[in-house]
C-alpha beads as a LAMMPS data file, in Angstrom:
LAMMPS data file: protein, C-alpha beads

234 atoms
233 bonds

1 atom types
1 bond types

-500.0 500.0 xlo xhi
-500.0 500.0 ylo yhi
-500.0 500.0 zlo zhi

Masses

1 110.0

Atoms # bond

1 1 1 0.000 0.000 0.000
2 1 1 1.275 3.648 -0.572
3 1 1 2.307 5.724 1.801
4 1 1 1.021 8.970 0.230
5 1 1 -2.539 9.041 -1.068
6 1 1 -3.525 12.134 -3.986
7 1 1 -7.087 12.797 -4.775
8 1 1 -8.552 14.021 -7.664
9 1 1 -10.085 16.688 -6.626
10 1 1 -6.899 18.258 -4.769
11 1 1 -5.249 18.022 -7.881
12 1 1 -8.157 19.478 -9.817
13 1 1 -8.268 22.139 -7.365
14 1 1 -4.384 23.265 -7.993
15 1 1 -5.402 23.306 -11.986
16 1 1 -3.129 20.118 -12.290
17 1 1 -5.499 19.279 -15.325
18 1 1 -4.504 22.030 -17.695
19 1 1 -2.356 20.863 -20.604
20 1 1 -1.067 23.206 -23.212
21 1 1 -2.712 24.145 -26.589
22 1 1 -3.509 20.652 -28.491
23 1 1 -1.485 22.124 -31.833
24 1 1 1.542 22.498 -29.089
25 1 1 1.232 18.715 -27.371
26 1 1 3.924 15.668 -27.698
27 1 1 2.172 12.819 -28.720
28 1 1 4.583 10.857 -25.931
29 1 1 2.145 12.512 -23.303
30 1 1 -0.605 10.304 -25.108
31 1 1 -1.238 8.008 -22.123
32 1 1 -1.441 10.894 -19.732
33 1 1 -4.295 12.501 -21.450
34 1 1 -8.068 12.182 -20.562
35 1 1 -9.215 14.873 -23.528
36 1 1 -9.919 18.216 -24.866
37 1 1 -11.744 20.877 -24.163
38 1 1 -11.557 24.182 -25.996
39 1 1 -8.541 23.330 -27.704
40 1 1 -6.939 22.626 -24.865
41 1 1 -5.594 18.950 -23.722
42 1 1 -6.784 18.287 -20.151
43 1 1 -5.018 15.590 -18.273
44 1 1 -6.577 12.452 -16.873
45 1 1 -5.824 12.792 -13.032
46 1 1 -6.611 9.377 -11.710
47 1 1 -3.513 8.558 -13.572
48 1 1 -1.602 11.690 -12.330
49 1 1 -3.000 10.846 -8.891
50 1 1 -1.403 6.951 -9.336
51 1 1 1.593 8.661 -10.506
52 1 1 1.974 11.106 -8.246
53 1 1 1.984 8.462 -5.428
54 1 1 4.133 6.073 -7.111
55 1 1 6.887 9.179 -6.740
56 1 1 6.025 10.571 -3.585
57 1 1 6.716 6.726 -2.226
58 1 1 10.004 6.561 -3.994
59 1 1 11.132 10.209 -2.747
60 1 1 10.315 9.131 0.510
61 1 1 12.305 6.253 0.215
62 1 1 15.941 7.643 -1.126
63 1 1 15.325 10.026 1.657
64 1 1 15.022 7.078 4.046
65 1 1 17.841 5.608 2.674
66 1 1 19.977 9.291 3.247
67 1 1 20.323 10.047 -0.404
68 1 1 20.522 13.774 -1.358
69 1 1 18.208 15.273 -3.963
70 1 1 18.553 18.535 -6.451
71 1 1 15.653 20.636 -7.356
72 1 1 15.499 22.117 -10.522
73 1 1 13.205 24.810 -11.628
74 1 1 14.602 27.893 -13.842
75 1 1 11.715 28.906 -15.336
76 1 1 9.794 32.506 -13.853
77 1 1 7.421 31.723 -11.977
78 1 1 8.933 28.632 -10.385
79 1 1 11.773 30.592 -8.781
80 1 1 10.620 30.907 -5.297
81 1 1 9.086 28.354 -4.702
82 1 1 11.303 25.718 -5.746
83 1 1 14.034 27.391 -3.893
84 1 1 11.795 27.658 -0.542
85 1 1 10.734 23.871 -0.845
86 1 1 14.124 22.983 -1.566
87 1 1 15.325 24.654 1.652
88 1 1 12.442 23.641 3.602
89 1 1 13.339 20.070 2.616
90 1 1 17.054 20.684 3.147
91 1 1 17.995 19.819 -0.377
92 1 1 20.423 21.870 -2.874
93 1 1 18.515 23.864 -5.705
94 1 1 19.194 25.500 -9.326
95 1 1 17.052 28.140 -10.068
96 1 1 19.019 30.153 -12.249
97 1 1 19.984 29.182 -15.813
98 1 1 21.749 25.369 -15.392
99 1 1 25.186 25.121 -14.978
100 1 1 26.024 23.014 -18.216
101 1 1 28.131 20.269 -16.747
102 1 1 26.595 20.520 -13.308
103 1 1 26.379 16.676 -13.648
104 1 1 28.310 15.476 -16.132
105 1 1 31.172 17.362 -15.040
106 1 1 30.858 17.279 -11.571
107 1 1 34.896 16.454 -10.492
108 1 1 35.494 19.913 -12.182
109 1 1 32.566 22.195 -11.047
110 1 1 32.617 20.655 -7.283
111 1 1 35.903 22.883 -7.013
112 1 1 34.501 25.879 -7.926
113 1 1 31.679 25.098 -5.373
114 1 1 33.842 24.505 -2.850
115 1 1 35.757 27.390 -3.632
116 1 1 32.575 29.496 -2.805
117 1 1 32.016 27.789 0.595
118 1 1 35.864 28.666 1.290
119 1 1 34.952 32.410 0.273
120 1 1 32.032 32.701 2.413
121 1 1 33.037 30.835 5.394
122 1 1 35.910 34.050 5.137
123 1 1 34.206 36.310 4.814
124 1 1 31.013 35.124 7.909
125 1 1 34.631 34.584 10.002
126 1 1 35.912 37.877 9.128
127 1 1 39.395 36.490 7.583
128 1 1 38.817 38.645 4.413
129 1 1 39.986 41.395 6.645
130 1 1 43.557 40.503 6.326
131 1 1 43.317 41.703 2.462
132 1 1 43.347 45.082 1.510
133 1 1 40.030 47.326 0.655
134 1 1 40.752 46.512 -3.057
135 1 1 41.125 42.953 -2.306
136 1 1 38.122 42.866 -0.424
137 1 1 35.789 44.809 -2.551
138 1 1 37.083 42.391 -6.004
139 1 1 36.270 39.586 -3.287
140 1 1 32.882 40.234 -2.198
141 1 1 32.252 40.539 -6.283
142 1 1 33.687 37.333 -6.982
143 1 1 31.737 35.789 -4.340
144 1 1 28.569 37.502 -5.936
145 1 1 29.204 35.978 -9.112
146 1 1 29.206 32.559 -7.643
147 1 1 26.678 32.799 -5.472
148 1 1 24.170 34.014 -8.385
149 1 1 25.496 30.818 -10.158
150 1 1 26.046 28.137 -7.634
151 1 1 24.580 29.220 -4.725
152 1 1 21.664 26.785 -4.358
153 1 1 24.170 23.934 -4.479
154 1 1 26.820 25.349 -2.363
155 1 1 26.343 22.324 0.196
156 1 1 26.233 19.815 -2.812
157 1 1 29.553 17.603 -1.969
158 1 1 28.818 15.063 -4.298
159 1 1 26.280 14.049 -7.139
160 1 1 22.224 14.156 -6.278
161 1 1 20.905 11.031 -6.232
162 1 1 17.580 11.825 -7.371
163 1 1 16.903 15.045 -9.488
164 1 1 13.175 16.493 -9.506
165 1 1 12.562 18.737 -12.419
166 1 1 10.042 21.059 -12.296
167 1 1 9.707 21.969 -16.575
168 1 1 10.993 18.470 -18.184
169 1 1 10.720 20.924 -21.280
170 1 1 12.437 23.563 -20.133
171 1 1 15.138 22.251 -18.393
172 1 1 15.585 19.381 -20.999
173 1 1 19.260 19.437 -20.316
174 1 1 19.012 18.461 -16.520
175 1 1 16.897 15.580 -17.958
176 1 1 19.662 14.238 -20.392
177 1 1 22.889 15.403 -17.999
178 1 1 20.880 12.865 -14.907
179 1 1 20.097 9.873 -18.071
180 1 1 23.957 9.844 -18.800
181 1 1 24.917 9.470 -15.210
182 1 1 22.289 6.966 -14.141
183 1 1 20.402 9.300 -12.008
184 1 1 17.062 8.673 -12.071
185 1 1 14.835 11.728 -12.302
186 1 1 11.330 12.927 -10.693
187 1 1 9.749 14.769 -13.647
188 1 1 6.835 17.286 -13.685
189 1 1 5.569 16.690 -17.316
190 1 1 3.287 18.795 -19.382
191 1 1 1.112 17.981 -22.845
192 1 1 3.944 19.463 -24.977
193 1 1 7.035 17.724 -22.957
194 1 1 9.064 14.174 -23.671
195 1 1 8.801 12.320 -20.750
196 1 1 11.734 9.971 -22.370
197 1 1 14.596 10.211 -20.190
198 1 1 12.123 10.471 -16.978
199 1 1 12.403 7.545 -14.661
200 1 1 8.955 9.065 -12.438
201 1 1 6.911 10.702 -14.380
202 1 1 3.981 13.280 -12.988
203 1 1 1.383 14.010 -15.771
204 1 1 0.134 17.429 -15.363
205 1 1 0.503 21.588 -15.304
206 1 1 3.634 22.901 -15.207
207 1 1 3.037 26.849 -16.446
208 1 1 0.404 27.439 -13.247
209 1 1 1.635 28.531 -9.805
210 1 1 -0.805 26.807 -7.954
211 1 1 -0.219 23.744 -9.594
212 1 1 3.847 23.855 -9.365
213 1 1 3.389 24.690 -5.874
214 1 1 0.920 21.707 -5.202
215 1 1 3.559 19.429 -6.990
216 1 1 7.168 20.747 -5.984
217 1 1 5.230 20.990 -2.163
218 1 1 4.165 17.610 -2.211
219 1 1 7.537 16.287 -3.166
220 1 1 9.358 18.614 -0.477
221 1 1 6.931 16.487 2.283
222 1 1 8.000 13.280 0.800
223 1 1 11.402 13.959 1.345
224 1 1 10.740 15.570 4.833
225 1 1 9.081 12.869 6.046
226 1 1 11.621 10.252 4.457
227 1 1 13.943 11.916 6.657
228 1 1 12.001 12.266 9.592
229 1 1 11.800 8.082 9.222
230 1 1 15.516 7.771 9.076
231 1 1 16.145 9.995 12.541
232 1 1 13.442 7.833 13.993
233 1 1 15.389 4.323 12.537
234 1 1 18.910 5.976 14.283

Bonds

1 1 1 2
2 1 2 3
3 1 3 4
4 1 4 5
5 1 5 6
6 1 6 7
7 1 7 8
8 1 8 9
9 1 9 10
10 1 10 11
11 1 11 12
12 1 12 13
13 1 13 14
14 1 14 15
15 1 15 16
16 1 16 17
17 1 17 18
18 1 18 19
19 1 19 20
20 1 20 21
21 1 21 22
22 1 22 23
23 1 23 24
24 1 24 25
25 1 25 26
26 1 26 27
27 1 27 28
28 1 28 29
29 1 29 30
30 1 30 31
31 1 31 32
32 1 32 33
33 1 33 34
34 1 34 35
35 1 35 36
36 1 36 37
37 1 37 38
38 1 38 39
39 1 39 40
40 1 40 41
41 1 41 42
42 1 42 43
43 1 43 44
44 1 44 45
45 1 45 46
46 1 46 47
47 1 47 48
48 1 48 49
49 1 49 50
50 1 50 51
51 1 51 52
52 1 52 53
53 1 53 54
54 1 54 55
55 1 55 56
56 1 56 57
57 1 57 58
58 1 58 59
59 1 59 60
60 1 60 61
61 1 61 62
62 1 62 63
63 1 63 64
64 1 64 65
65 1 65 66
66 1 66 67
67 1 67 68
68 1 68 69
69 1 69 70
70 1 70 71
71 1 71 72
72 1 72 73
73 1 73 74
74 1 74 75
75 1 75 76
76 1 76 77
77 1 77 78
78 1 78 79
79 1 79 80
80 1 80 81
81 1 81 82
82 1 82 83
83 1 83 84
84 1 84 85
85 1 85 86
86 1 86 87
87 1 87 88
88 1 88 89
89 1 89 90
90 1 90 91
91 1 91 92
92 1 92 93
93 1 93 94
94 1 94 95
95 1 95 96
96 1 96 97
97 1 97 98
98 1 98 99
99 1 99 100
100 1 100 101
101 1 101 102
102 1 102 103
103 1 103 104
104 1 104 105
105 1 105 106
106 1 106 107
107 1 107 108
108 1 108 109
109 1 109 110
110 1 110 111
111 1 111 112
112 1 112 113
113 1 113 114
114 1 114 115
115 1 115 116
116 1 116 117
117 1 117 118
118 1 118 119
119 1 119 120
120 1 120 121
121 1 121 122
122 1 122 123
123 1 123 124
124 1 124 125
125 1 125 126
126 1 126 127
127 1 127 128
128 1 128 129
129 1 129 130
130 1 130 131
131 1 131 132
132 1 132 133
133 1 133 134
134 1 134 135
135 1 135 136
136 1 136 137
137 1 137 138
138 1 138 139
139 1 139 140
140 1 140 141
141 1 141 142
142 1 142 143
143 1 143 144
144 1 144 145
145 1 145 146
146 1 146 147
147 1 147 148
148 1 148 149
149 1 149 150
150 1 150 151
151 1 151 152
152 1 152 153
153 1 153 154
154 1 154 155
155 1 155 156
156 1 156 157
157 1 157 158
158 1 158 159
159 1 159 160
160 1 160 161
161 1 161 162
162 1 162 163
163 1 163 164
164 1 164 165
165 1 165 166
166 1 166 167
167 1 167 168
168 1 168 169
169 1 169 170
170 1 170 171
171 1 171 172
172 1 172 173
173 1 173 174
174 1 174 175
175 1 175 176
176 1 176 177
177 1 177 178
178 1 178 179
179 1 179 180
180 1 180 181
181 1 181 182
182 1 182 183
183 1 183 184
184 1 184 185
185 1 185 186
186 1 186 187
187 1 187 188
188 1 188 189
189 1 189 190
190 1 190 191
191 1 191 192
192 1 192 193
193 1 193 194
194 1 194 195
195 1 195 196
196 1 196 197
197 1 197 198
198 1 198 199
199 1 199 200
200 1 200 201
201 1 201 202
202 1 202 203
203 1 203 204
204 1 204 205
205 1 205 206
206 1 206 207
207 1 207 208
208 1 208 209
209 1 209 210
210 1 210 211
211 1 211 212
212 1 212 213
213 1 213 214
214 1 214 215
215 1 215 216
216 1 216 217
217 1 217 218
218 1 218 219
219 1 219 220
220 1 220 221
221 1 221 222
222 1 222 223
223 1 223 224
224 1 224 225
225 1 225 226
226 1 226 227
227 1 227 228
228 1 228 229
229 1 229 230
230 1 230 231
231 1 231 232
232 1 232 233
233 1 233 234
């Protein structure tokens, strides 16, 4: 039995039905789909609602386990809230434009993460001090820089185990970058997205707040509570 159960109507309430334009769908998302309506695909949500559990259980799970997880969410309107859930969850987060690589190319990037921890644990200890104002000031924008870049995955000391995606579309690089290195992926995926390459798929909106909020929420709690289990195994 699962651990987590979805409803339809909760996820009719966060407009979790509401596919794209049916000129702009992926015919991969076939299975997902209940219909139209006004030129619009509308998703069948019994099957998100199956789905949904299926990935809340396995979430719940790696975080039982102590795996780490990476959210990833760069478009607009997912901003803030993937970086709050990811922080409320204690994961690491890219919210900015991905870091090419991030993945892939880990051994290399890792040092320029770690770099930035070695910068800011200076400068919160008050070692930059020893430079001059100069040194300082070219500092504090060097540590800007990285921050804007790699701050949501400043505590990332080695590769995610499990990558959600917020925009499977959008962030179709994630996708393939976690496929090559055998990390399977939690995907939020919409009428015009490929769902190939997405170990846990999650039928449904990903344009409407409410409905990324429902979603990237829901997975936050899996984790939380995956991790509550573990402290309560110790």
């Amino acid at each position: 039995m699962a651990d987590f159960s979805i409803s339809v109507q909760e996820l009719y309430d966060a407009s979790a039905h509401f596919g794209h334009k049916t000129q702009k769908w992926n015919p991969r998302v076939r299975p997902y789909l209940f219909g139209e309506r006004g030129g619009i695909h509308l998703f069948d949500l019994q099957k998100t609602a199956k789905l949904l559990e299926k990935a809340l259980d396995f979430s719940k799970k790696m975080a039982m386990e102590g795996k780490n997880f990476l959210f990833v969410g760069t478009k607009p309107q997912a901003l803030q809230l993937i970086s709050s859930h990811a922080k409320r969850a204690g994961v690491s987060y890219v919210t900015g434009k991905w870091i090419p690589g991030l993945l892939t190319n880990f051994s290399t990037l890792s040092k320029r993460i770690a770099y930035l921890r070695d910068l800011k644990s200076q400068e919160e200890s008050g070692e930059l001090l020893k430079y001059t104002k100069k040194e300082i000031s070219q500092l504090k924008k060097v540590i800007g820089k990285l921050e804007a870049a790699l701050g949501g995955v400043s505590e990332m000391r080695r590769l995610p185990d499990v990558v959600f995606v917020s925009d499977v579309l959008r962030d179709r690089l994630t996708v393939l970058e976690a496929k090559k290195m055998k990390i399977p992926v939690i995907g939020l995926v919409d009428s015009n997205a490929d769902p190939v390459g997405v170990t846990h798929v999650i039928p449904g909106n990903d344009d409407a707040v409410k409905s990324l909020e429902y979603f990237t929420g829901k997975i936050a709690d899996s984790i939380i509570a995956g991790k509550k289990g573990l402290k309560d195994l110790a």
